[in-house]
Every structure is written in structure tokens, then in C-alpha cells.
C-alpha positions in Angstrom: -55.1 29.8 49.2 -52.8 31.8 47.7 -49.6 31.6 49.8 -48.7 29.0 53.0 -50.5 30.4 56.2 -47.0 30.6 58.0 -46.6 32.0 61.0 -43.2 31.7 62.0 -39.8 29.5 61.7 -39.9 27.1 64.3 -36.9 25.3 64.1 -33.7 25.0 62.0 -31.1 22.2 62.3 -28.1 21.6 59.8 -26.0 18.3 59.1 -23.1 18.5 61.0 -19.9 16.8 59.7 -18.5 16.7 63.2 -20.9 16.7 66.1 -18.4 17.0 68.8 -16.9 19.8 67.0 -20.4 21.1 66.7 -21.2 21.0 70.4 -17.9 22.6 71.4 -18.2 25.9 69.3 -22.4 26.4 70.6 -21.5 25.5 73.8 -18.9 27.8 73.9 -20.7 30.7 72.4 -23.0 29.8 75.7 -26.1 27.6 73.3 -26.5 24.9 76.4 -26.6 21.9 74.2 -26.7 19.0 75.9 -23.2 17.2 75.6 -23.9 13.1 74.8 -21.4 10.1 74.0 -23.9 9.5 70.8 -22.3 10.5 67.6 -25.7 9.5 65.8 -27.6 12.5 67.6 -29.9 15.5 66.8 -28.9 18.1 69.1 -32.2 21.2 69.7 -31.5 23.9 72.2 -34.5 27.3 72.3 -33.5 30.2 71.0 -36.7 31.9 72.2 -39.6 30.3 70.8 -37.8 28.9 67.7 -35.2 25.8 68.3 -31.9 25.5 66.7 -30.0 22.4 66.4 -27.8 20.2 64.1 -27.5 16.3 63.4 -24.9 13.6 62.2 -25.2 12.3 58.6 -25.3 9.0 60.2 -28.8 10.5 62.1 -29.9 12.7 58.7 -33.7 14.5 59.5 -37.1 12.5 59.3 -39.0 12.8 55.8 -42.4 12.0 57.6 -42.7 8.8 55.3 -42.3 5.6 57.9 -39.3 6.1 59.7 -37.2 7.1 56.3 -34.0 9.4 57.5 -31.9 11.2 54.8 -28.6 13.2 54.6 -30.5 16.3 53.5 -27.6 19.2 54.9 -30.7 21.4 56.0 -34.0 20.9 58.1 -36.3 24.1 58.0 -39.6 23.8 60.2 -42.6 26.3 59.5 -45.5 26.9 62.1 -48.7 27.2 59.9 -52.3 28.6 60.7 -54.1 26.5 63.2 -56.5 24.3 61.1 -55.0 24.9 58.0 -52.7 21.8 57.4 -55.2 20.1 55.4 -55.5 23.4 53.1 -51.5 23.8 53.4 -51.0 20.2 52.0 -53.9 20.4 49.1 -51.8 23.7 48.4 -48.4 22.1 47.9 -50.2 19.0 46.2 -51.3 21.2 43.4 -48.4 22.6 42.7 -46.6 18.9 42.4 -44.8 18.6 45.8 -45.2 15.6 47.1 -46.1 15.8 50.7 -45.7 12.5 53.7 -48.4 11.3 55.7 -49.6 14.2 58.7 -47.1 12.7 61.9 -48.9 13.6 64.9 -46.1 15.2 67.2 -45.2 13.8 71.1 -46.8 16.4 73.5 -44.8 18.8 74.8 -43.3 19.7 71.5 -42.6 23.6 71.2 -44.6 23.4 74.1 -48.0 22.8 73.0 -49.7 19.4 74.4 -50.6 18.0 70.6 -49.5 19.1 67.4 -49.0 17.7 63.9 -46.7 17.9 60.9 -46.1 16.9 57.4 -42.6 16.8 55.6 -41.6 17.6 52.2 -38.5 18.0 50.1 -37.7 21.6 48.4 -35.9 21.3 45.2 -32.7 20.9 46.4 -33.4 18.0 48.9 -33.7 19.8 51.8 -36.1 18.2 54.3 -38.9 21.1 54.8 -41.6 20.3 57.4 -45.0 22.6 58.2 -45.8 22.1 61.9 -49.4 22.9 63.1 -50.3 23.2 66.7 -53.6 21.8 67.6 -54.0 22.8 71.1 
């Protein structure tokens, strides 16, 4: 493998230093986020296929490792090649990125009934995750 088998940018969230502020300027650019009384949220609306979203620092993104959260100000998801997460992390391995544990995802996600992910950090600390649906 020369390159990541990616297919497309599934999702993109952001810190958010004020979520209500957040929800106020989407909503009112018509983005139908879902308005909640929880500060400690991670807001997804579709933009087509891909999903866009934001979270509180006191939410941060999922690393993949346990249930680790950090404050990383940018979430980037990548939809590889099906059957080639295994490849994608023996890739990234060999070039000294240090990948979490595959996290099976909860059915329905992006709309397929089982997928699978792994998480990684790019060099500035942003949480980078390579989603792979399996059926």
C-alpha cells in the first residue's frame, strides 16, 4: 500500500468554545441541530452523506483507546476501502503512528448496519479516525 484507500470525508466536528452560541449561528443558517440543555454535547447534523458537527471541551472527541476523551480543536473522519482497515492500520503503523484498538461502531452509523473504526492523532493533536463499513 502506497497511500490510505480513502474514499471520502465522512464527518468533521470542531471544539466549540460556546455550544449554545454554536447551535444558534447553524441553526440559523437552517443546519437542524438538535437544540439540548447539555453543555457537554457532540452536536452531528448530514450534510449529504458526510456529517458535520461540533463538541464542548468539556465533551472533547473519542481517541478509540478505552473511553479516553481529549480537547483536540478538530475531529476529521475518513471512509476507507471496505476490507482494508487491517492494511490501513499496518500502513500507518509503519510509518510510526500509533493507532487505538478497531471500535466496532453502533448500527445505524452513516447508515450502514455495522461498521468499524480506529483513531489516531496527526501531528498536531488532532483526533483523526478511518471508518470502514462492513456491511
Amino acid at each position: 500500500m502506497e497511500k490510505l484507500p480513502l474514499v471520502r470525508i465522512a464527518e468533521v466536528a470542531f471544539l466549540s468554545q460556546n455550544v449554545e452560541r454554536c447551535l444558534r449561528f447553524y441553526n440559523g443558517l437552517g443546519f437542524g441541530f438538535r437544540v439540548s440543555n447539555d453543555r457537554k454535547i457532540l452536536e452531528f447534523v448530514s450534510i449529504g452523506e458526510q456529517l458535520f458537527g461540533f463538541a464542548s471541551p468539556e465533551r472533547g472527541f473519542f481517541t478509540g483507546f478505552d473511553s479516553e476523551m481529549v480537547n483536540s480543536p478538530l475531529h476529521i473522519a475518513f471512509e476507507v476501502e471496505k476490507n482494508s482497515l487491517n492494511q490501513c492500520i499496518e500502513f500507518l503503523t509503519s510509518r510510526g503512528v500509533k493507532c487505538s484498538p478497531v471500535v466496532e461502531m453502533p448500527a445505524g452509523w452513516h447508515g450502514v448496519e455495522k461498521s468499524q473504526s480506529i483513531y489516531f492523532r496527526d501531528p498536531d493533536g488532532n483526533i483523526m479516525e478511518l471508518w470502514e463499513p462492513l456491511i
